[in-house]
C-alpha atoms as a printed R data frame, in Angstrom:
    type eleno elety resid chain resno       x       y       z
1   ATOM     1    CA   UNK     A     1 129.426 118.844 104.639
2   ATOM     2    CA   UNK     A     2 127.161 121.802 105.930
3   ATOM     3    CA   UNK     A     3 123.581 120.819 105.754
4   ATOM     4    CA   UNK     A     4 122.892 124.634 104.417
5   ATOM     5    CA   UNK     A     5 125.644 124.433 101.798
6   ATOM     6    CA   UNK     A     6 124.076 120.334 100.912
7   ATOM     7    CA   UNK     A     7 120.849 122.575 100.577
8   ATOM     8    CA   UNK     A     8 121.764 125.148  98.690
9   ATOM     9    CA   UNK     A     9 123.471 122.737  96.328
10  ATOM    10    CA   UNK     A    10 120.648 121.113  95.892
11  ATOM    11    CA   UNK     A    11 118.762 124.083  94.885
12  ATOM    12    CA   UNK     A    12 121.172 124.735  91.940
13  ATOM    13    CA   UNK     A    13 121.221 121.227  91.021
14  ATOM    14    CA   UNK     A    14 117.603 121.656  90.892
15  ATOM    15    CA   UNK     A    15 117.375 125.211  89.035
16  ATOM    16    CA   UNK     A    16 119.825 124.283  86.121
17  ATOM    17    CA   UNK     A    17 117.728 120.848  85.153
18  ATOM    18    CA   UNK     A    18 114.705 122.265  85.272
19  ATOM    19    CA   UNK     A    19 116.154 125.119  83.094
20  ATOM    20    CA   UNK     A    20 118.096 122.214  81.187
21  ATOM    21    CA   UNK     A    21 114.641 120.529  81.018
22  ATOM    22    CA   UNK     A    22 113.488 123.521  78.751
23  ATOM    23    CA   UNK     A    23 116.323 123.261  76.947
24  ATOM    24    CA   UNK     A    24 115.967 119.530  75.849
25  ATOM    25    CA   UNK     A    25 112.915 120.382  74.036
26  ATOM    26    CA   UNK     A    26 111.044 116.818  75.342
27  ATOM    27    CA   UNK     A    27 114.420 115.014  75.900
28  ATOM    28    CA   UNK     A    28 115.173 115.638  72.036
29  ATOM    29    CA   UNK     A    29 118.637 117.369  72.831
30  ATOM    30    CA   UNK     A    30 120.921 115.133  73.505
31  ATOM    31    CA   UNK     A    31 123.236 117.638  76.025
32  ATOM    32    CA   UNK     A    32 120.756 119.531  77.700
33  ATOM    33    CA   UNK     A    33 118.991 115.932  77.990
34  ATOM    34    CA   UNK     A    34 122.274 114.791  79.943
35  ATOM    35    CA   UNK     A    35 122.591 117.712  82.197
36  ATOM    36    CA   UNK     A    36 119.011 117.484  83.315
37  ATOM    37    CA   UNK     A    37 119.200 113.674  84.643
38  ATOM    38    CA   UNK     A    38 123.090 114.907  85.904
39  ATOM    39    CA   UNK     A    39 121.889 117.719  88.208
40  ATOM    40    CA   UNK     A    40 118.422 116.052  89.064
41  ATOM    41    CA   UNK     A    41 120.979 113.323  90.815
42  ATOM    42    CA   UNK     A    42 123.187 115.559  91.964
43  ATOM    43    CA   UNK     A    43 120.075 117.370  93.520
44  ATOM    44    CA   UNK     A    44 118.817 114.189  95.325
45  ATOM    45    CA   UNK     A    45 121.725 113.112  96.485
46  ATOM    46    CA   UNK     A    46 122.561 116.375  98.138
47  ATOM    47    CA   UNK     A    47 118.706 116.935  99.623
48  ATOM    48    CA   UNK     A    48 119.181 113.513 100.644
49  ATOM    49    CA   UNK     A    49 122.356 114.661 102.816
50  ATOM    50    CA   UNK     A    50 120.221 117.490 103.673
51  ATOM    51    CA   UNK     A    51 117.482 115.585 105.883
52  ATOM    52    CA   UNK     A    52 119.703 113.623 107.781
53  ATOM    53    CA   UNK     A    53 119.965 116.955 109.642
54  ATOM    54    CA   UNK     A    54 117.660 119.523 108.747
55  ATOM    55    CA   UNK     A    55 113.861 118.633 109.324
56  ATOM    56    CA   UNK     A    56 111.916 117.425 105.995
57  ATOM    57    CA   UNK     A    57 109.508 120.007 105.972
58  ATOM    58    CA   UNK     A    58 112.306 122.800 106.745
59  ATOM    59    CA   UNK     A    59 114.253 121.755 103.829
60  ATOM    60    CA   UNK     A    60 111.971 121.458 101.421
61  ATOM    61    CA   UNK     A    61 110.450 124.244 102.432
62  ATOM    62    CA   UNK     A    62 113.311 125.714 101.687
63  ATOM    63    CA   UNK     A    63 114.192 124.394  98.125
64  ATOM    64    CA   UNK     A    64 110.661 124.414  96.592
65  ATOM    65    CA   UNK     A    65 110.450 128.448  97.682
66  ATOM    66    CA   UNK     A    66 114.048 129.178  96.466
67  ATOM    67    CA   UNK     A    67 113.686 127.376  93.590
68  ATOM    68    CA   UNK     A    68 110.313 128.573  92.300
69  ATOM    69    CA   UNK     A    69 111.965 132.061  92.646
70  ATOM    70    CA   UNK     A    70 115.621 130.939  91.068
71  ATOM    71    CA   UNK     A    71 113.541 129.314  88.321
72  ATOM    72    CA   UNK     A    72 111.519 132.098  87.354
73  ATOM    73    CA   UNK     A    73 114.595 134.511  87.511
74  ATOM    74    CA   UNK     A    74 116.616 131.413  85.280
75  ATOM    75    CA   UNK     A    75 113.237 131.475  82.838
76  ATOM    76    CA   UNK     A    76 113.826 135.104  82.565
77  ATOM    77    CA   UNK     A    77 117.001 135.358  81.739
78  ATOM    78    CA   UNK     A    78 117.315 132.057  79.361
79  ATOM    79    CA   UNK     A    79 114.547 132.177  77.978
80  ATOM    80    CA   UNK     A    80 112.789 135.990  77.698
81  ATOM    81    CA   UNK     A    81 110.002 134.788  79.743
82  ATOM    82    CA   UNK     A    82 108.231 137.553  81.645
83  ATOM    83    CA   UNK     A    83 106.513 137.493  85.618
84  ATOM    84    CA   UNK     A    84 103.652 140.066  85.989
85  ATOM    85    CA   UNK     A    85 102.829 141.960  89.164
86  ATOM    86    CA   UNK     A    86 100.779 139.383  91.195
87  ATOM    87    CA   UNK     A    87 103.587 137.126  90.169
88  ATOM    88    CA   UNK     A    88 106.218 138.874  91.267
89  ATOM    89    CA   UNK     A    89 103.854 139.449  94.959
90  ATOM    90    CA   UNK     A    90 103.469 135.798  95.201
91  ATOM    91    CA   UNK     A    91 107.012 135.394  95.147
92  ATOM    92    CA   UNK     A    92 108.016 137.909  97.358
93  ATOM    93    CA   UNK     A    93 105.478 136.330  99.721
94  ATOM    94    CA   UNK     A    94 107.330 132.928  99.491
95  ATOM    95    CA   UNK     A    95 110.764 134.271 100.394
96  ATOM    96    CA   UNK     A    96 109.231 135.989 103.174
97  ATOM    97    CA   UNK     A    97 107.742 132.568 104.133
98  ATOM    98    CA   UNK     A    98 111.242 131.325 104.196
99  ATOM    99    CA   UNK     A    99 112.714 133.745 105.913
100 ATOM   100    CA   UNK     A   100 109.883 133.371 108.798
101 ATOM   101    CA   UNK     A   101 110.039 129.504 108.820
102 ATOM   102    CA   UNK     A   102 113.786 129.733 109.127
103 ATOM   103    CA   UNK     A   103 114.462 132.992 111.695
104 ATOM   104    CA   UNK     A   104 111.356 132.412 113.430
105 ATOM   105    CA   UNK     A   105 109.915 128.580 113.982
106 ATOM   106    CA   UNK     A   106 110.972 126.276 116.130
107 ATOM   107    CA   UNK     A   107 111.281 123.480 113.681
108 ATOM   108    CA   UNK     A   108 113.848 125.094 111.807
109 ATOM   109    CA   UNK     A   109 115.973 124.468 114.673
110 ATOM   110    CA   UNK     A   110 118.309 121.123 114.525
């Protein structure tokens, strides 16, 4: 499998437990309970296929800046939760963080 695709994977797995997380009210739901230690597995299993090619700090990196922005777009939608203007700055800065570490550093390369 393509270590981008494994990644990106990952970074859904990720997004819909932690929205599942929110969902299980303190692991009281029984469902959204299941799907949250389901796609937390799924998650590390892919990011685990993930570093065997792409370097550690690359890929997560990667996932912790896509998925603070997928969450709070998930949080928003889900749940009505809002994002005010320095939010919505500081997250603009981490996808542009992203996009630098993986167009223009070296250790992106594999």
């Amino acid at each position: 499998m393509n270590a981008w695709l494994a990644l990106g994977i990952a970074i859904a797995a990720e997004v819909i437990g932690t929205s599942a997380l929110k969902a299980s009210v303190g692991f009281t739901r029984f469902w959204p309970s299941v799907l949250v230690v389901v796609s937390y597995a799924v998650a590390f299993y892919s990011l685990s296929l993930v570093l065997k090619t792409i370097p550690v700090g690359v890929a997560y990196a990667v996932w912790s800046g896509l998925g603070i922005v997928l969450i709070t777009l998930a949080a928003f939608v889900l749940f009505g939760q809002r994002i005010d203007t320095a939010g919505l700055i500081g997250m603009g800065l981490i996808v542009a963080g992203v996009l630098v570490l993986n167009l223009f550093s070296k250790a992106a390369a594999h």
